[in-house]
PDB file with one MODEL, atoms N, CA, C and O in Angstrom:
MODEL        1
ATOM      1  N   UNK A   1     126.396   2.712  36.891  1.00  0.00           N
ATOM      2  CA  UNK A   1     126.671   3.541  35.750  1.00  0.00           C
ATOM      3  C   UNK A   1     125.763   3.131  34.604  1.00  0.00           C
ATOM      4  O   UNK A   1     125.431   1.973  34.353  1.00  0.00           O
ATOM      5  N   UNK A   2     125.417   4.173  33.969  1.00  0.00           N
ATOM      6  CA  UNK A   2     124.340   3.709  32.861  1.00  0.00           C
ATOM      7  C   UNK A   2     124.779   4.359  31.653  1.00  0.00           C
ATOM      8  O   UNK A   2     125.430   5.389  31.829  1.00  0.00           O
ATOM      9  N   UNK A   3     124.556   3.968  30.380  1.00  0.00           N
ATOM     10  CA  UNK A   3     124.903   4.639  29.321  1.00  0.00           C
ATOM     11  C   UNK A   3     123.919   4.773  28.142  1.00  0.00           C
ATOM     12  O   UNK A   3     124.011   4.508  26.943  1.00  0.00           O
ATOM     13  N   UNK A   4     122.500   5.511  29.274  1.00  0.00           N
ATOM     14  CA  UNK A   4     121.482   5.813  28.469  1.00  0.00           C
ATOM     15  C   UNK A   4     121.498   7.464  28.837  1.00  0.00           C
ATOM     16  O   UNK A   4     121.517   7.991  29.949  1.00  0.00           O
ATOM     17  N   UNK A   5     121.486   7.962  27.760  1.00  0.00           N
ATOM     18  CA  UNK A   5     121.743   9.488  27.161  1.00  0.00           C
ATOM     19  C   UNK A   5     120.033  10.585  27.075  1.00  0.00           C
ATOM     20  O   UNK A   5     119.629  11.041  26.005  1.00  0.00           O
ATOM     21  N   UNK A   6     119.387  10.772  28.252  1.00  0.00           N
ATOM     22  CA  UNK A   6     118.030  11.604  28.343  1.00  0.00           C
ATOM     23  C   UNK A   6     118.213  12.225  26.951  1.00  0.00           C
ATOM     24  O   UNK A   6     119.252  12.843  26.717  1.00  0.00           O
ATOM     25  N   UNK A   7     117.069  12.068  25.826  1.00  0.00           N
ATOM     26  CA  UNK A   7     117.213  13.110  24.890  1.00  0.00           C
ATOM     27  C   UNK A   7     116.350  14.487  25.101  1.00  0.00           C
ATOM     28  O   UNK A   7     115.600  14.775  26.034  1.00  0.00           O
ATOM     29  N   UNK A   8     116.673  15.200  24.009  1.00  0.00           N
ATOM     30  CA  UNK A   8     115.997  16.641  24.349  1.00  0.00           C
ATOM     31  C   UNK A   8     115.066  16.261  22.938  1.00  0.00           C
ATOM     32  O   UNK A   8     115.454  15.438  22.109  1.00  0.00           O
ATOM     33  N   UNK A   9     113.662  17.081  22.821  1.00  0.00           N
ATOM     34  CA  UNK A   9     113.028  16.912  22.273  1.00  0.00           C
ATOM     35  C   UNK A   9     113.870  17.323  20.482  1.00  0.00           C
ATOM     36  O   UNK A   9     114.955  17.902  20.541  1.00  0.00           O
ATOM     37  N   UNK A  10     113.458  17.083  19.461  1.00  0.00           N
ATOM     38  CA  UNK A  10     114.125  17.217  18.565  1.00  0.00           C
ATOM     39  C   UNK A  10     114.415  18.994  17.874  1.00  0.00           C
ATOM     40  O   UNK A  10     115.489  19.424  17.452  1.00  0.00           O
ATOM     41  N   UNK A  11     112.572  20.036  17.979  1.00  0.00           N
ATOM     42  CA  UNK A  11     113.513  21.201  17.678  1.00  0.00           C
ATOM     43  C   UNK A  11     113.183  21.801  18.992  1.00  0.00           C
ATOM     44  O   UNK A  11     112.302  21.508  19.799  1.00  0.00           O
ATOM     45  N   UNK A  12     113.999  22.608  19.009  1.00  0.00           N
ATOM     46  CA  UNK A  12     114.163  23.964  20.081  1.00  0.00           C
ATOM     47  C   UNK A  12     113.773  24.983  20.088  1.00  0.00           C
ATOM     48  O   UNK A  12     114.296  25.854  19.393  1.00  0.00           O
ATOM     49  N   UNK A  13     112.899  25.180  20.743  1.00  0.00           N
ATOM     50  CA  UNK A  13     112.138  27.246  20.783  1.00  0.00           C
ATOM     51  C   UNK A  13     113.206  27.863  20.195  1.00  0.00           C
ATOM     52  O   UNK A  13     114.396  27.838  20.509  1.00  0.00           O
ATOM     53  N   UNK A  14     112.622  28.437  19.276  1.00  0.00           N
ATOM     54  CA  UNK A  14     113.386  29.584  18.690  1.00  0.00           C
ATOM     55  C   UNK A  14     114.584  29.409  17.778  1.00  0.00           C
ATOM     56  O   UNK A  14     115.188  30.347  17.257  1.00  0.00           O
ATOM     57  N   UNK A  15     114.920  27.919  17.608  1.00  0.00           N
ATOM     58  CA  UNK A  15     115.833  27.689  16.313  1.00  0.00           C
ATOM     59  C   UNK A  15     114.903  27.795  15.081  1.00  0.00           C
ATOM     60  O   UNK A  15     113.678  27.675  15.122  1.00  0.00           O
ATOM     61  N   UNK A  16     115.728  28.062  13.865  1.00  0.00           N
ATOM     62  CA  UNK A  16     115.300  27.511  12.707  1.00  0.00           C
ATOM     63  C   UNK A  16     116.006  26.466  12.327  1.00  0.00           C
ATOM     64  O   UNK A  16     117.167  26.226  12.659  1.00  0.00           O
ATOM     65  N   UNK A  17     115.274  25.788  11.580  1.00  0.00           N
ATOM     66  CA  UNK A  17     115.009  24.298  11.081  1.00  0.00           C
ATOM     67  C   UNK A  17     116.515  24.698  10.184  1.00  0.00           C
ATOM     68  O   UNK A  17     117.470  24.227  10.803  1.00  0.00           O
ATOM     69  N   UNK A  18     116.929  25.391   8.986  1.00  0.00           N
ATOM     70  CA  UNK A  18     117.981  25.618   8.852  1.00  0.00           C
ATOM     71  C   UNK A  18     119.216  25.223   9.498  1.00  0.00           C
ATOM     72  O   UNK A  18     120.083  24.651   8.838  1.00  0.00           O
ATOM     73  N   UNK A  19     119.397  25.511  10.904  1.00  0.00           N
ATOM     74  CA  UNK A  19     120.490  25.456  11.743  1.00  0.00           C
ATOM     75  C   UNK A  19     120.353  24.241  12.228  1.00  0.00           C
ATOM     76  O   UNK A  19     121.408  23.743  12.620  1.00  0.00           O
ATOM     77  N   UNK A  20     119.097  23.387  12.368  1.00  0.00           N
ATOM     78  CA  UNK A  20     119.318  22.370  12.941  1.00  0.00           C
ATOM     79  C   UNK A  20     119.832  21.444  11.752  1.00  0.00           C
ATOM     80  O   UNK A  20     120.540  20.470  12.010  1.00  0.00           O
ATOM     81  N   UNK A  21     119.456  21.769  10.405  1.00  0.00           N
ATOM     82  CA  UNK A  21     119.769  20.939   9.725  1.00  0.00           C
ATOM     83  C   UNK A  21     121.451  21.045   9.143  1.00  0.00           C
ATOM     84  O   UNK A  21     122.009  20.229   8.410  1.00  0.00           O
ATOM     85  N   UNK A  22     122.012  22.270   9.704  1.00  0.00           N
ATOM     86  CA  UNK A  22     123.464  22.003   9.277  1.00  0.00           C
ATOM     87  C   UNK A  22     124.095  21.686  10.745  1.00  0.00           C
ATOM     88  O   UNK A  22     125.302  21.520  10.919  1.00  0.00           O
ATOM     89  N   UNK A  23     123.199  21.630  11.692  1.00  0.00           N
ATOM     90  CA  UNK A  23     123.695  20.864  12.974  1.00  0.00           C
ATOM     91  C   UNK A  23     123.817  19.697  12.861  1.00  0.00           C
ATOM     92  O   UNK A  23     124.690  19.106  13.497  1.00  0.00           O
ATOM     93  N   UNK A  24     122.677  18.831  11.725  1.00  0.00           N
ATOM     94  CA  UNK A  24     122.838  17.614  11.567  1.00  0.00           C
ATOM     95  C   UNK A  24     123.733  16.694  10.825  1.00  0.00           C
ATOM     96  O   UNK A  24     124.116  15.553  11.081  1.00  0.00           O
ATOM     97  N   UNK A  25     124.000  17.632   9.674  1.00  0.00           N
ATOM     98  CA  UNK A  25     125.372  17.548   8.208  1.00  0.00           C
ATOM     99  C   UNK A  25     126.429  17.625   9.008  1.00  0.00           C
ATOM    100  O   UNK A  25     127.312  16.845   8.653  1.00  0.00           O
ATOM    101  N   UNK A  26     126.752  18.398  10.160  1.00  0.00           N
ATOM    102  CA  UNK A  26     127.929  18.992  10.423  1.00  0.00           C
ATOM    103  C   UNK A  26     128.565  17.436  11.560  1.00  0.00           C
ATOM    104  O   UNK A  26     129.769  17.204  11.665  1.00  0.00           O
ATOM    105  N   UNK A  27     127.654  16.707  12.161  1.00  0.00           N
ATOM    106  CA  UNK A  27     127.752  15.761  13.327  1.00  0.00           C
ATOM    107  C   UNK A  27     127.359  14.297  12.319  1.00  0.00           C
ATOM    108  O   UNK A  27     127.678  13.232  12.847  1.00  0.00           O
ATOM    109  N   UNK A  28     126.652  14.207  10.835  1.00  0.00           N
ATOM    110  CA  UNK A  28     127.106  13.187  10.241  1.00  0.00           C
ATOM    111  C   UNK A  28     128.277  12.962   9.303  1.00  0.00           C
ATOM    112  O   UNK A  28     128.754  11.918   8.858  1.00  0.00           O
ATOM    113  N   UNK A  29     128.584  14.142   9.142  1.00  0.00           N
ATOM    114  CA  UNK A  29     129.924  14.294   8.598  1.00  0.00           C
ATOM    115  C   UNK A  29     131.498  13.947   9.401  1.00  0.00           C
ATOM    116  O   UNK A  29     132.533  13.523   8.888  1.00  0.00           O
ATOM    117  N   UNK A  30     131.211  14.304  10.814  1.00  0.00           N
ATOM    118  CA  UNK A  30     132.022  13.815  12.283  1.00  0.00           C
ATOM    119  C   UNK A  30     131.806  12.129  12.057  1.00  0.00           C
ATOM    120  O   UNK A  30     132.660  11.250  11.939  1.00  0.00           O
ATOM    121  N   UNK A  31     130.385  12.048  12.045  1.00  0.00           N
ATOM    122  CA  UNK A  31     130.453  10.122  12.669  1.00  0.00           C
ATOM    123  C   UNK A  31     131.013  10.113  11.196  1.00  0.00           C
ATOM    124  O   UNK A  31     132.207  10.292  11.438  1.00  0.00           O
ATOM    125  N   UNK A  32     130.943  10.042  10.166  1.00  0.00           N
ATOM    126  CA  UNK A  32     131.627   9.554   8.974  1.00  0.00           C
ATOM    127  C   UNK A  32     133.426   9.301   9.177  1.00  0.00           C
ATOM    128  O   UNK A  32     134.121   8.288   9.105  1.00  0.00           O
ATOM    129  N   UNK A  33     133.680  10.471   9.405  1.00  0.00           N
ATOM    130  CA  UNK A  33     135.262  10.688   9.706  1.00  0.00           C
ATOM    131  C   UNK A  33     135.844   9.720  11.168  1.00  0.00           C
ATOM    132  O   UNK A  33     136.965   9.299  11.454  1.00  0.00           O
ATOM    133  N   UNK A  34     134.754   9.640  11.749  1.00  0.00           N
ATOM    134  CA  UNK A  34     135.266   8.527  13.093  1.00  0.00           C
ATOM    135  C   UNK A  34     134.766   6.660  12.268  1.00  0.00           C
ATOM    136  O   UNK A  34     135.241   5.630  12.745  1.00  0.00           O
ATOM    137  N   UNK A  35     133.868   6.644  11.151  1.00  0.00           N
ATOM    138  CA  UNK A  35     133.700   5.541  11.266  1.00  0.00           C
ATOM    139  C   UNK A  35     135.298   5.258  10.044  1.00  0.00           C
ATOM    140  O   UNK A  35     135.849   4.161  10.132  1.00  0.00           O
ATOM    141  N   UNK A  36     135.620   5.848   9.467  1.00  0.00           N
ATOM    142  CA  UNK A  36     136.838   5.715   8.490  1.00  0.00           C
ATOM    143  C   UNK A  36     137.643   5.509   9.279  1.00  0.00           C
ATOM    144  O   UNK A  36     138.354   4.528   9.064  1.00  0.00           O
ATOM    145  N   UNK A  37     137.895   6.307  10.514  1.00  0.00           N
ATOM    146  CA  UNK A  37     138.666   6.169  11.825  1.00  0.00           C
ATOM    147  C   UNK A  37     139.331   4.419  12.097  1.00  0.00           C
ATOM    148  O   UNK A  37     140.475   3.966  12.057  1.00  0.00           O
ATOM    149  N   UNK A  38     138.000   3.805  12.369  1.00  0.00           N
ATOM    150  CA  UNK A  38     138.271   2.799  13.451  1.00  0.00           C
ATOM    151  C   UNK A  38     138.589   2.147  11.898  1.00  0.00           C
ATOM    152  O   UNK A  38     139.689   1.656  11.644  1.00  0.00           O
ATOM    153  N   UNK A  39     137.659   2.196  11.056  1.00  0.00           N
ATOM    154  CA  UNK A  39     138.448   1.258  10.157  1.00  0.00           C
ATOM    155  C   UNK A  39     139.477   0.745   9.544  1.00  0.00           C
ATOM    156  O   UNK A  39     139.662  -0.378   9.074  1.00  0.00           O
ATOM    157  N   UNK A  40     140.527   2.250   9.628  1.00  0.00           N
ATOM    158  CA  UNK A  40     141.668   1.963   9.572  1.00  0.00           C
ATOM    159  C   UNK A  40     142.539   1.532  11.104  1.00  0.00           C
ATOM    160  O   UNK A  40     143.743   1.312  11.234  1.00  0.00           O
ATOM    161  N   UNK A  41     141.720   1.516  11.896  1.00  0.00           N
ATOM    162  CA  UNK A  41     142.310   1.329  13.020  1.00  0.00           C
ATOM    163  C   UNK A  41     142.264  -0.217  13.280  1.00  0.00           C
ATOM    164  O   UNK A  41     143.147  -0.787  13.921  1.00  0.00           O
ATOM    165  N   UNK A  42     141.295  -0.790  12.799  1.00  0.00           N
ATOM    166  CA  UNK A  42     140.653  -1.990  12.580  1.00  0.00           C
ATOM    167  C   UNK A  42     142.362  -2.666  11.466  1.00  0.00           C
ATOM    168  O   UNK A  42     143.061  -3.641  11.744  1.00  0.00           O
ATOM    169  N   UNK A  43     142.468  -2.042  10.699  1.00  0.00           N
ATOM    170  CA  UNK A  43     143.548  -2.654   9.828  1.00  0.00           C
ATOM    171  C   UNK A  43     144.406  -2.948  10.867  1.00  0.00           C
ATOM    172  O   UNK A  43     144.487  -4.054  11.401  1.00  0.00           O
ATOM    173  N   UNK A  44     145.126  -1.848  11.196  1.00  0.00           N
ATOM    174  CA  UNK A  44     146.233  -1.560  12.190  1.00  0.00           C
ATOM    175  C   UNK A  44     146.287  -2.860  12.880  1.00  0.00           C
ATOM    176  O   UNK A  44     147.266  -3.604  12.829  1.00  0.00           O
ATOM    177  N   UNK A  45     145.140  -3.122  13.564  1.00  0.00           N
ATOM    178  CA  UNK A  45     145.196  -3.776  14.941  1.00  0.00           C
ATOM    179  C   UNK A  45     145.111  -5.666  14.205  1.00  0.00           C
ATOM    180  O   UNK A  45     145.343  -6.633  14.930  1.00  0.00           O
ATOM    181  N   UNK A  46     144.763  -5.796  12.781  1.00  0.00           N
ATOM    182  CA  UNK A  46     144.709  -6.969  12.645  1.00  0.00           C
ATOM    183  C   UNK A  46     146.204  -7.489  12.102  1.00  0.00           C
ATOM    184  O   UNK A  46     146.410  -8.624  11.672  1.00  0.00           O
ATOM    185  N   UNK A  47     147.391  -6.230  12.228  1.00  0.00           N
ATOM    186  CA  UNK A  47     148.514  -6.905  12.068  1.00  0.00           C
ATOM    187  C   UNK A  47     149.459  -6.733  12.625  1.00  0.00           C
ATOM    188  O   UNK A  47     150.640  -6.624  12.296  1.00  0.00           O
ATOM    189  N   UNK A  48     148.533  -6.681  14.198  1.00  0.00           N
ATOM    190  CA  UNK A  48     149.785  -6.896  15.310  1.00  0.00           C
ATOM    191  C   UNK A  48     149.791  -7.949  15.671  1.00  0.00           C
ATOM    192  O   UNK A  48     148.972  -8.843  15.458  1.00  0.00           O
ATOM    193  N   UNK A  49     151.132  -7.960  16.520  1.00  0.00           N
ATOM    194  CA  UNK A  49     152.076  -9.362  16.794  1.00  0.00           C
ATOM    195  C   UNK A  49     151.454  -9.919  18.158  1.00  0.00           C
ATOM    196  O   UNK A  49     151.432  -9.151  19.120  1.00  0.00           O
ATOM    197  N   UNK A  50     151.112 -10.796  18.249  1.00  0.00           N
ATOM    198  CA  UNK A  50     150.640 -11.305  20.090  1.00  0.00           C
ATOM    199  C   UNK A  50     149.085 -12.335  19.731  1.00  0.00           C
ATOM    200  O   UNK A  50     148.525 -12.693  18.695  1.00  0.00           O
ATOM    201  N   UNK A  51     148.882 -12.487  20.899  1.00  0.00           N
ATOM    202  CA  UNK A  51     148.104 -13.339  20.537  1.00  0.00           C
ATOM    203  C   UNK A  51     147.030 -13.422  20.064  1.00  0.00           C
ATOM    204  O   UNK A  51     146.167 -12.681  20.534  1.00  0.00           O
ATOM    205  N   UNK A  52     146.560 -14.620  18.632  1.00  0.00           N
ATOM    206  CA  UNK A  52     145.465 -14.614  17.825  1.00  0.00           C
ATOM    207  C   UNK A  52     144.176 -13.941  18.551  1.00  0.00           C
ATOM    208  O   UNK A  52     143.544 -12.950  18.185  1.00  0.00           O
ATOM    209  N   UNK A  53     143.979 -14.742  19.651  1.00  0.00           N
ATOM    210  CA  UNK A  53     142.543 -14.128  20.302  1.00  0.00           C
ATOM    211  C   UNK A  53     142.776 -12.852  20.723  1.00  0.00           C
ATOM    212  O   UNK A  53     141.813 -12.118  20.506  1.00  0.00           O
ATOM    213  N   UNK A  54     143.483 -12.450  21.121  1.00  0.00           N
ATOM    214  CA  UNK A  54     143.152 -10.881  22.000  1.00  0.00           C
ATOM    215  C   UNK A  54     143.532 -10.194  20.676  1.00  0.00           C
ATOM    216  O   UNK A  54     143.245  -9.002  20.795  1.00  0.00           O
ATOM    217  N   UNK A  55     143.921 -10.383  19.776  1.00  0.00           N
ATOM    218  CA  UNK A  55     144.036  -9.414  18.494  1.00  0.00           C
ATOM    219  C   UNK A  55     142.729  -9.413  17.385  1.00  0.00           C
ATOM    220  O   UNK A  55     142.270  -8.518  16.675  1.00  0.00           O
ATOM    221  N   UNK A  56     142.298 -11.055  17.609  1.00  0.00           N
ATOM    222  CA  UNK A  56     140.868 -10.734  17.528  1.00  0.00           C
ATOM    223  C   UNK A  56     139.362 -10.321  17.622  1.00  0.00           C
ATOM    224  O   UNK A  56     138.334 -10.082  16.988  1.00  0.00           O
ATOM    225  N   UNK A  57     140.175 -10.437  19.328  1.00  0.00           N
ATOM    226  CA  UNK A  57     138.527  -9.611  20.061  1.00  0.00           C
ATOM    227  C   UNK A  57     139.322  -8.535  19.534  1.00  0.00           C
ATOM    228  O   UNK A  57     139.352  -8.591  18.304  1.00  0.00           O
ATOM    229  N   UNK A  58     140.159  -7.311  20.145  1.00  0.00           N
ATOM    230  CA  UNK A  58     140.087  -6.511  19.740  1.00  0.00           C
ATOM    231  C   UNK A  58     139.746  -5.669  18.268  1.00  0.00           C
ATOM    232  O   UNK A  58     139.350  -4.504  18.239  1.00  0.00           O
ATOM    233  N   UNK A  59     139.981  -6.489  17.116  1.00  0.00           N
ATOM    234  CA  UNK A  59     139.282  -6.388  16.190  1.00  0.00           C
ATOM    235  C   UNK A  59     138.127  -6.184  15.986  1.00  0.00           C
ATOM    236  O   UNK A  59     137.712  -5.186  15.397  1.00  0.00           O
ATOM    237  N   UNK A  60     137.431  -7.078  16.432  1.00  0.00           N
ATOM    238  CA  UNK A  60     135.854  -7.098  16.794  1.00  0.00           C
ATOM    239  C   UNK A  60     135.188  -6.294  17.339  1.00  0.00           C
ATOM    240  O   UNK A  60     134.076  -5.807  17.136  1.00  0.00           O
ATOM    241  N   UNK A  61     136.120  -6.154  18.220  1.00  0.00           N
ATOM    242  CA  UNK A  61     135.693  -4.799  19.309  1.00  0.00           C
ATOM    243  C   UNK A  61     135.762  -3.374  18.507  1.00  0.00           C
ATOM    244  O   UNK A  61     135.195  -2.383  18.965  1.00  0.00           O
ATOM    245  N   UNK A  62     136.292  -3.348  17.620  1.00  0.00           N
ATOM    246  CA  UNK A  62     136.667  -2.135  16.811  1.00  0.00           C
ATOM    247  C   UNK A  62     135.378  -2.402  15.868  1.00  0.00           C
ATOM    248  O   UNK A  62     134.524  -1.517  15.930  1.00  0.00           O
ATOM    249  N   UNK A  63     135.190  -3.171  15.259  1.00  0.00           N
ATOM    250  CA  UNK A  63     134.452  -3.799  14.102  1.00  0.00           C
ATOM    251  C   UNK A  63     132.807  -3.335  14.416  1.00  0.00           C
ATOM    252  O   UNK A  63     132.035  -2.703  13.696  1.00  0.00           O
ATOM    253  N   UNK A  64     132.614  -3.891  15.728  1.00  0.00           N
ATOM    254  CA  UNK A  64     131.531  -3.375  16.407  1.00  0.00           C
ATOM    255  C   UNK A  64     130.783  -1.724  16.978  1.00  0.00           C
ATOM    256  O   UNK A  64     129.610  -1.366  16.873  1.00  0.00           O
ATOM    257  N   UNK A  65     131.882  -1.024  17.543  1.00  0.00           N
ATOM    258  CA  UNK A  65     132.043   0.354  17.074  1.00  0.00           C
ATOM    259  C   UNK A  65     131.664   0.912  15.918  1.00  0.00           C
ATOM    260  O   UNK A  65     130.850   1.824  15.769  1.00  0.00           O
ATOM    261  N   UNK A  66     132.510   0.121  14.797  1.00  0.00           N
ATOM    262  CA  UNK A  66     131.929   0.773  13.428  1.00  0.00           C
ATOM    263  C   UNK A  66     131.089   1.115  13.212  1.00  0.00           C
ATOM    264  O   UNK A  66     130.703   2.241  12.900  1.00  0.00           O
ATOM    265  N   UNK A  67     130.017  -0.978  13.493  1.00  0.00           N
ATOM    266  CA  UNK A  67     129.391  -0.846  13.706  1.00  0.00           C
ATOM    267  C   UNK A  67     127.920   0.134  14.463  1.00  0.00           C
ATOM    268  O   UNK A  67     126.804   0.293  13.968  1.00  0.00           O
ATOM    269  N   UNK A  68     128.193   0.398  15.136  1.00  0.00           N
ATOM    270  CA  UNK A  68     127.573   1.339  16.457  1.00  0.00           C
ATOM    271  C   UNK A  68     127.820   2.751  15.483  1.00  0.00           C
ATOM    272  O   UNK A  68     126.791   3.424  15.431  1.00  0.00           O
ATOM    273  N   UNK A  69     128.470   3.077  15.044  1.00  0.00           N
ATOM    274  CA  UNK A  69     128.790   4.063  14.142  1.00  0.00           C
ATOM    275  C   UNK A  69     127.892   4.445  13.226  1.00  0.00           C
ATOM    276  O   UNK A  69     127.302   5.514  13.379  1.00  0.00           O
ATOM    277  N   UNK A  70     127.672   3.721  12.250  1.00  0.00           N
ATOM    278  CA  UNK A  70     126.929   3.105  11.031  1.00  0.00           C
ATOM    279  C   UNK A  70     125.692   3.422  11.462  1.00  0.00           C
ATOM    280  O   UNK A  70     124.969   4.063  10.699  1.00  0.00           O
ATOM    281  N   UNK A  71     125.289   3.097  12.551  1.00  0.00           N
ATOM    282  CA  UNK A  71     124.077   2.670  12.564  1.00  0.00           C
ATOM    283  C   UNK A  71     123.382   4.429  13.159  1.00  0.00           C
ATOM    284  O   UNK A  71     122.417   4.978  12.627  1.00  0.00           O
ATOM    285  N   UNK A  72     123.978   4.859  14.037  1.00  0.00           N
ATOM    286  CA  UNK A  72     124.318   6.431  14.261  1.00  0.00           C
ATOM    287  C   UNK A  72     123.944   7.159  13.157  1.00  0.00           C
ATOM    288  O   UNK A  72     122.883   7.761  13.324  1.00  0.00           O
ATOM    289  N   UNK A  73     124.458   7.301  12.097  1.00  0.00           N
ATOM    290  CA  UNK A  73     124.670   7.827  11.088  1.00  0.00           C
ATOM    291  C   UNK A  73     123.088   7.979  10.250  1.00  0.00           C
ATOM    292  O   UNK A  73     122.470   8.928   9.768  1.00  0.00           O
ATOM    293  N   UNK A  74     122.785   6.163  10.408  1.00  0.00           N
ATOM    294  CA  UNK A  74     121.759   5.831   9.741  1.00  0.00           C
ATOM    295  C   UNK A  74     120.614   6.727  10.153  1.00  0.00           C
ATOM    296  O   UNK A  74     120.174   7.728   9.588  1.00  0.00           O
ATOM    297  N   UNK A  75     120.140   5.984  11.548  1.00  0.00           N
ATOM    298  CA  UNK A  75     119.390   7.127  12.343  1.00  0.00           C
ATOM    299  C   UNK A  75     119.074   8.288  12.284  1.00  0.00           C
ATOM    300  O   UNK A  75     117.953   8.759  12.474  1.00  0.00           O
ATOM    301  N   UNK A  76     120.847   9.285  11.792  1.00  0.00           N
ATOM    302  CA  UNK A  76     120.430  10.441  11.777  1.00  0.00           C
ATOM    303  C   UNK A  76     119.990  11.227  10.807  1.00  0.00           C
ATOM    304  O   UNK A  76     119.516  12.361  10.740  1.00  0.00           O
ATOM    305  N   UNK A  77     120.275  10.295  10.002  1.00  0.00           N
ATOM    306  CA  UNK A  77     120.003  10.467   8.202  1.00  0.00           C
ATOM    307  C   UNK A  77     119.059   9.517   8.218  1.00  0.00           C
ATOM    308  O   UNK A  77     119.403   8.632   7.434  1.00  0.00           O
ATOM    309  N   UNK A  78     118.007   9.264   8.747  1.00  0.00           N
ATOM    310  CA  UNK A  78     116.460   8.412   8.710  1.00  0.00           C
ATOM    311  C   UNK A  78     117.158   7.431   8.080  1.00  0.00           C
ATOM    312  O   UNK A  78     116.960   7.733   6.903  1.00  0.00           O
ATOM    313  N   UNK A  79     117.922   6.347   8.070  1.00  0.00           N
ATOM    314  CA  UNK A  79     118.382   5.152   6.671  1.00  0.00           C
ATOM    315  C   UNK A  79     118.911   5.910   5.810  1.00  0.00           C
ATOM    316  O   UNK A  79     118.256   5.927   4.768  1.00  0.00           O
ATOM    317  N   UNK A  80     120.278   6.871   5.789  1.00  0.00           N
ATOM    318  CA  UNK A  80     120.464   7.298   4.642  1.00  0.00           C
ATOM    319  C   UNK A  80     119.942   8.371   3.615  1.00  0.00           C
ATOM    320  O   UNK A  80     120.673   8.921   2.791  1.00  0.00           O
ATOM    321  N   UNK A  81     118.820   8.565   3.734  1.00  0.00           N
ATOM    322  CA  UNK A  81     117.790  10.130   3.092  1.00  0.00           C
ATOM    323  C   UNK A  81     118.028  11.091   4.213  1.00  0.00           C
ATOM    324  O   UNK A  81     117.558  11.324   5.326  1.00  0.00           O
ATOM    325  N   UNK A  82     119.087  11.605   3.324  1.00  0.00           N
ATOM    326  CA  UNK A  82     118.575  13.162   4.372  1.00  0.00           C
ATOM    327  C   UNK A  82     116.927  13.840   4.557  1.00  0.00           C
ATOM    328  O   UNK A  82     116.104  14.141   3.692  1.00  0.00           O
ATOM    329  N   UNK A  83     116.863  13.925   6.066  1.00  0.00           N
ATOM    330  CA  UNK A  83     115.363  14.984   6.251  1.00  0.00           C
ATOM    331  C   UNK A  83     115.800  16.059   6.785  1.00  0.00           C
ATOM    332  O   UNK A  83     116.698  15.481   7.398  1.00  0.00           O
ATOM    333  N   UNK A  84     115.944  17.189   7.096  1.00  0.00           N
ATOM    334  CA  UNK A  84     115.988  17.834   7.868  1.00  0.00           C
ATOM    335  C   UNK A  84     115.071  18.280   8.803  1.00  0.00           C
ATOM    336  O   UNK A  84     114.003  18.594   8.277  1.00  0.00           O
ATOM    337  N   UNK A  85     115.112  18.432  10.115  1.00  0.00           N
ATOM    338  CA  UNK A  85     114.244  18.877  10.912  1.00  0.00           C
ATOM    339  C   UNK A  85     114.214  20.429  11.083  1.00  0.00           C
ATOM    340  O   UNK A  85     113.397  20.951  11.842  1.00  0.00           O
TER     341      UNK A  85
ENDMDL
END
């Protein structure tokens, strides 16, 4: 199993740049709402009952996601400046 994702080249015959660019607002606006997600999920999980370590990896494990999130975001917004393609 692999969890490398073939991309498609960035525009598409016959779109306008327009549509791709509220294709792009519309899917950093999603990772935004999933990275708020884990973060509160991240709370959640640091004040359950059981044991220190597995409440901490799982933390981490969430933390890291965010992570992975963040960085998504970044990418798709070049670091934050919107470009549109």
């Amino acid at each position: 199993m692999s969890n490398v994702i073939p991309l498609a080249p960035r525009l598409k015959p016959g779109r306008a740049s327009t549509a791709d660019a509220e294709e792009r607002a519309a899917l950093a606006a999603e990772l935004i709402d999933l990275i708020e997600r884990v973060r509160e999920l991240t709370e959640h999980v640091a004040g359950l009952p059981g044991p220190a370590l597995q409440v901490q990896q799982t933390a981490q494990h969430l933390l890291d996601a965010g992570t992975a999130l963040e960085r998504a975001v970044d990418s798709l917004t070049e670091g934050g400046e919107w470009v549109p393609f």
